[in-house]
C-alpha positions in Angstrom: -52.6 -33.7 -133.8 -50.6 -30.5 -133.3 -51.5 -27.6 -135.2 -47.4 -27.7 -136.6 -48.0 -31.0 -138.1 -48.8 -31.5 -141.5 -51.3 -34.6 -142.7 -50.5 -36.5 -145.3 -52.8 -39.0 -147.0 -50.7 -41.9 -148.8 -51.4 -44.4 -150.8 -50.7 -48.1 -149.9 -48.7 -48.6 -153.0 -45.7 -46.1 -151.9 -42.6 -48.1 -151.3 -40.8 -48.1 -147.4 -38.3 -45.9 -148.7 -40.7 -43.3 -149.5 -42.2 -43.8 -145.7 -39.0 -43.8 -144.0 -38.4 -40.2 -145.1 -42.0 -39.5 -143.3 -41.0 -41.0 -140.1 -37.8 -39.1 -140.1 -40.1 -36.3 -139.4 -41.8 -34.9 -136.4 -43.7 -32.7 -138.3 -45.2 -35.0 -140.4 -48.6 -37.0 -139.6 -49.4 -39.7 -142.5 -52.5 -41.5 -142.9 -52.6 -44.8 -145.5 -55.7 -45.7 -147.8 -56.4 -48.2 -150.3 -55.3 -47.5 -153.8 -58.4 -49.8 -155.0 -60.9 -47.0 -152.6 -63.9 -46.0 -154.0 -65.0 -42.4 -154.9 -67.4 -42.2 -151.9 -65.0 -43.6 -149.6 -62.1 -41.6 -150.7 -64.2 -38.5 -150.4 -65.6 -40.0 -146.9 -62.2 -40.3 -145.8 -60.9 -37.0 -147.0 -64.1 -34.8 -144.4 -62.9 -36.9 -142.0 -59.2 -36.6 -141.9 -59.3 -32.4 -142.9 -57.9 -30.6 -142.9 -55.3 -32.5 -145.0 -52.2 -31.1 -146.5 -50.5 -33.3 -148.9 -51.4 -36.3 -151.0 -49.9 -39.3 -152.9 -51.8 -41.1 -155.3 -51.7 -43.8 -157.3 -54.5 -43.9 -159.9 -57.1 -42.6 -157.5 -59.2 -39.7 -159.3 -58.4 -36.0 -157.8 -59.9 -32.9 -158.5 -62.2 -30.3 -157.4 -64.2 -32.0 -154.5 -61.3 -33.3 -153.4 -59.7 -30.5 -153.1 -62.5 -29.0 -151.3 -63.1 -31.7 -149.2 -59.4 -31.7 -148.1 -59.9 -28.3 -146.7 -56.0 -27.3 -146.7 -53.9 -28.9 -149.3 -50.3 -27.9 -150.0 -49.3 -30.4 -152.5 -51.0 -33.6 -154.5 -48.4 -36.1 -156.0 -48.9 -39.1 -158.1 -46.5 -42.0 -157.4 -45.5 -42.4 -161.2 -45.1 -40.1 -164.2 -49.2 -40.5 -165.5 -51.1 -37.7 -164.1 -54.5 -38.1 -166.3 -56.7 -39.0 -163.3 -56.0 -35.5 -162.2 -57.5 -32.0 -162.6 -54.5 -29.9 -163.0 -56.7 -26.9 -163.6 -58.5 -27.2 -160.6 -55.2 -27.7 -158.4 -53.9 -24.6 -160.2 -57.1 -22.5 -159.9 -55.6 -23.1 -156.1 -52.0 -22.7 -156.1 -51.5 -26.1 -155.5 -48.8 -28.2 -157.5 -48.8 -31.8 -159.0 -45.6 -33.4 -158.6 -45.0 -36.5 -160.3 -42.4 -39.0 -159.6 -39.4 -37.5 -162.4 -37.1 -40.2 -163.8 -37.7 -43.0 -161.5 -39.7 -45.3 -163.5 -38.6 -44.0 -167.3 -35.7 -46.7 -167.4 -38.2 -49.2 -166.6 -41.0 -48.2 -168.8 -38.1 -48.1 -172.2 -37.0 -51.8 -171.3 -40.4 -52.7 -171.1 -41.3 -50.9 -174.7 -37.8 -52.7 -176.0 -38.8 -56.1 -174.4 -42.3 -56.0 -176.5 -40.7 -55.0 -179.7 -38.0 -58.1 -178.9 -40.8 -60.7 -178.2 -42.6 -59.6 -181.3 -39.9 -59.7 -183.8 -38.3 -63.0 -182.6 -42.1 -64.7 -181.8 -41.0 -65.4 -178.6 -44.8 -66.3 -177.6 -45.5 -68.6 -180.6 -41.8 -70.1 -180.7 -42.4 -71.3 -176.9 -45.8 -73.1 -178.0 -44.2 -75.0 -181.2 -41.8 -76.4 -178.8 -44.0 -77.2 -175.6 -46.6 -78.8 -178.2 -44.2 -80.7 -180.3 -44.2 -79.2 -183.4 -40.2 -78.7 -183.9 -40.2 -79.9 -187.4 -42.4 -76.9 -188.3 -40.2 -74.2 -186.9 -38.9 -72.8 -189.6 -42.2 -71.7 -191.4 -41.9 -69.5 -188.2 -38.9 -67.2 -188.4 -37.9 -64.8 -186.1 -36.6 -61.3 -187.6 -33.7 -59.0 -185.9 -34.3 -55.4 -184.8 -30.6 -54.6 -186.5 -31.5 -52.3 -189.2 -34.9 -51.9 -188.5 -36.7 -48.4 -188.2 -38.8 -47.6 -184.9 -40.9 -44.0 -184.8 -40.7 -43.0 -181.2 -44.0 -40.7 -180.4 -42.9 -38.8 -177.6 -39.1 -37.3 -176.7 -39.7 -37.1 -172.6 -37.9 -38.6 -170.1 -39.0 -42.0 -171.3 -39.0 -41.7 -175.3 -35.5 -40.8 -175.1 -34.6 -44.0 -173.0 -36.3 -45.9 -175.6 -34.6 -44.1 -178.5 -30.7 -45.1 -176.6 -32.1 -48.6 -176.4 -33.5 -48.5 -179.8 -29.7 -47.3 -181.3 -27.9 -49.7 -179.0 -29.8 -52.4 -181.0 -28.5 -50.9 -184.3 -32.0 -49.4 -185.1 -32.9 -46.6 -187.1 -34.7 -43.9 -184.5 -37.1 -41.2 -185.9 -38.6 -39.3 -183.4 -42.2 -37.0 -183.6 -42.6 -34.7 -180.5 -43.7 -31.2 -181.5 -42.9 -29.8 -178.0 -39.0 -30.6 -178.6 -36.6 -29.1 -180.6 -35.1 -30.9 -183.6 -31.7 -30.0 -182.8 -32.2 -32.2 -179.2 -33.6 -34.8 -181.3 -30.4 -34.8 -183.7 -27.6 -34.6 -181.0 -29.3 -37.7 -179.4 -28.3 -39.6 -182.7 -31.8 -39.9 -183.8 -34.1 -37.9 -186.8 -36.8 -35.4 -185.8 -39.5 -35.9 -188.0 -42.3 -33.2 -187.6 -45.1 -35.1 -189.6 -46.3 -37.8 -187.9 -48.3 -39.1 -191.4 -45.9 -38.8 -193.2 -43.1 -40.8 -191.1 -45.1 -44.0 -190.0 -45.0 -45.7 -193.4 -41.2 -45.5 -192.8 -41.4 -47.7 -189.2 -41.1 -51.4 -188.9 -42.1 -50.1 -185.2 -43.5 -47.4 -183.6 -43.4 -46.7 -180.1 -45.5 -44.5 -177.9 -44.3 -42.1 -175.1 -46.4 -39.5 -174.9 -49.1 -38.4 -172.5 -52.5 -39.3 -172.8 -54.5 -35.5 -173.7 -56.8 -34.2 -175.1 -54.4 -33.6 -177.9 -53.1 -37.1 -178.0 -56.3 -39.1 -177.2 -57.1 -41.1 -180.1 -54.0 -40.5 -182.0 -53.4 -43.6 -182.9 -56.9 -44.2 -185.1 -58.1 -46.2 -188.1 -57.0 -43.5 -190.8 -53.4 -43.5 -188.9 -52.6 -47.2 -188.4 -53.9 -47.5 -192.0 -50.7 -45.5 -192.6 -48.2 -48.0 -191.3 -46.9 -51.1 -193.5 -48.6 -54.1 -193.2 -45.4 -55.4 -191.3 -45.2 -53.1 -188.9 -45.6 -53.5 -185.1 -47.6 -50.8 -183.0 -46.1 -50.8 -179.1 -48.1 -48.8 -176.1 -46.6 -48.6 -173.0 -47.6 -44.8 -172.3 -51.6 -44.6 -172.1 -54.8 -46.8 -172.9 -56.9 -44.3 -175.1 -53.9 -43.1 -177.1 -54.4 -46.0 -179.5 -58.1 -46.7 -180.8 -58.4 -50.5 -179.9 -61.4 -51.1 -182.5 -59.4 -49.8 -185.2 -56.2 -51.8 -183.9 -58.3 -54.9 -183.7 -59.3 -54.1 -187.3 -56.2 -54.1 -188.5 -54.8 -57.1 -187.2 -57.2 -59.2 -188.0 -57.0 -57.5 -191.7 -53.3 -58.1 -191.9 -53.0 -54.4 -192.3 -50.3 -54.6 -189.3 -48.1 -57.3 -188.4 -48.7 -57.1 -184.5 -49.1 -55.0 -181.0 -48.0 -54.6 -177.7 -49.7 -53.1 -175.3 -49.2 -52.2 -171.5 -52.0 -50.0 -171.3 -55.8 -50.7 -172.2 -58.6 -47.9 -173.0 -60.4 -49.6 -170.0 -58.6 -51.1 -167.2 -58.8 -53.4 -166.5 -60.4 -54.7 -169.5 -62.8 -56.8 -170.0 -62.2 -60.8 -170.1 -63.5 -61.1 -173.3 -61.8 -58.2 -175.3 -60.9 -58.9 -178.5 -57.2 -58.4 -179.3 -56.7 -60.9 -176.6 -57.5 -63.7 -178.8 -55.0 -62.4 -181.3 -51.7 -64.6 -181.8 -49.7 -61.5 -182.6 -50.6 -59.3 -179.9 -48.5 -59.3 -176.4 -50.3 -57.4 -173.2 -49.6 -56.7 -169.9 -51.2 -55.2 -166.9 -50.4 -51.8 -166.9 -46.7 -52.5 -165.2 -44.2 -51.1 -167.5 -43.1 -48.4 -164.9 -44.2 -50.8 -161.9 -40.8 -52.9 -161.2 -39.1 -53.7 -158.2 -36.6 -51.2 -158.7 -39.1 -48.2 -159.9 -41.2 -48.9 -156.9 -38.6 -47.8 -154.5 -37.5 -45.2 -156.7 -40.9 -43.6 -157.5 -42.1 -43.9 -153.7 -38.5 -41.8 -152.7 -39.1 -39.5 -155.3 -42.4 -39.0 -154.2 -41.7 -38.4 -150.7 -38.8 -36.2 -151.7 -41.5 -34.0 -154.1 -43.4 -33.8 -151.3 -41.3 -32.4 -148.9 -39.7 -30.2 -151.0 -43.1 -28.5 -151.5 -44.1 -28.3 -147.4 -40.3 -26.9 -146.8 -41.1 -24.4 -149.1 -38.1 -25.6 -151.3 -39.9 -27.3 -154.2 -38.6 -29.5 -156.7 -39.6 -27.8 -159.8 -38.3 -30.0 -162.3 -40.9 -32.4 -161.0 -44.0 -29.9 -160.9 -46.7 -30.4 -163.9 -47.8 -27.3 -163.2 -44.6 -25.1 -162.2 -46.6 -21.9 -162.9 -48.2 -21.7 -159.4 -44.9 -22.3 -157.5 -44.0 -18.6 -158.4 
């Protein structure tokens, strides 16, 4: 490899428009690994291919001996807006910045959140079965109810809490919003109302949606003394983070009648296990981790990426994009 060239160490997962931008250039060298690798492989791999100067991951774990095993790195992105499996204080302890991929999966992510609250509230799940299993004549001791009037608390006000909060009013919904890192006055002008007590609000939702990273702050928000806080007919959505919502004290709950239902996106371990308990629940809808992972967000997260990436090596950076815009001077 010539000394001008840059290596680049991408995951499989990034889409062929992010690739065509790295075969555009001369100057770029790319190397592709398994987004299922193991921690000793994807250290093995890193010694071998250093020095290495720019990553993309998907939910590979990166931090310090990574960074020193890379021997020369310039930028680490995350294909996606997650960056939890990442040490951002080691990368800054470096001067190197963690781009993530922006807006491109956000409108995906808000359909998803607004699909779950529609399949819950018209029992999409348990409608299909009466029919499929010949039970018509019962259908009405199984009404669906409309989102029209109802009230959703949207936790989190980022790129993809305020999606979900235009979907939310386009469906005639009452929006509160909690995000203590956001002005009120934003909140407001979007049409919906800033509520800065999170307590306080969520025995006024029907739903409650969460957007906001998973933190230290925000890891285990959602626990046994706070779901006890919503009505008993209320529906708890996460497409955001497992680990956010306490999934003992969710499974407690339902089976209690305390809450009316869940969907969830995200799992506290993921995969989960086979035999985890919500998934015997009628009233609780999950999926694989894909909110953000559509057709469309693909090719838009793996172009973003690329784009974040280059930005960084042409020494023209994309700061909108950097978690950690501090070390970009």
């Amino acid at each position: 490899m010539s000394t001008n060239k840059k290596k680049l160490l991408i995951t499989e997962s990034m889409s062929q428009q992010g690739w065509a931008l790295f075969r555009e250039r001369g100057d770029i060298e790319t190397v592709q690994f398994s987004n299922l690798i193991s921690a000793a492989d994807f250290s093995a791999l890193l010694e071998q291919q250093a020095p290495v100067h720019g990553i993309a991951l998907g939910a590979t774990q990166f931090g310090e001996p990574e960074l020193e095993a890379s021997r020369d790195m310039k930028v680490v992105a995350r294909i996606g807006v997650g960056y939890d499996s990442v040490d951002v204080a080691a990368l800054s302890k470096r001067q190197v910045p963690l781009m993530i991929a922006g807006t491109a999966n956000s409108p995906s992510v808000a359909e998803q959140a607004l699909f779950m609250m529609l399949t819950l509230a018209k029992r999409a799940v348990e409608l299909h079965a009466l029919v499929k299993d010949g039970k018509w004549s019962s259908r009405l001791g199984m009404l669906p109810f409309d989102l029209f009037g109802k009230t959703v608390l949207i936790a989190g006000f980022g790129r993809i809490g305020s999606r979900t909060a235009k979907r939310c009013l386009a469906m005639e919904m009452t929006v509160l919003v909690y995000d203590p890192y956001v002005a009120s006055d934003v909140i407001t002008a979007a049409g919906c109302e800033a509520v800065t007590d999170l307590d306080a609000a969520l025995p006024r939702a029907d739903f409650v949606s969460i957007h906001c990273p998973k933190t230290k702050e925000t890891t285990g928000l959602f626990d046994a003394a706070r779901i006890a806080r919503m009505k008993p007919s209320a529906y708890l959505i996460n497409t955001a983070r497992g680990g956010i919502v306490v999934e003992a004290a969710l499974y407690d709950a339902l089976v209690a009648k305390k809450l009316a239902g869940a969907g969830l996106d995200v799992f506290e371990v993921e995969p989960p296990p086979h035999d985890h308990k919500l998934f015997d629940l009628p009233n609780v809808i999950i999926a694989p981790h894909v909110a953000g992972v559509t057709r469309e967000a693909l090719d838009r997260m793996g172009l973003q990426t690329a784009l974040n990436m280059l930005s960084v090596l042409d020494g023209e950076p994309i700061r909108q994009n950097a978690v950690n815009a501090e070390v970009l001077g």
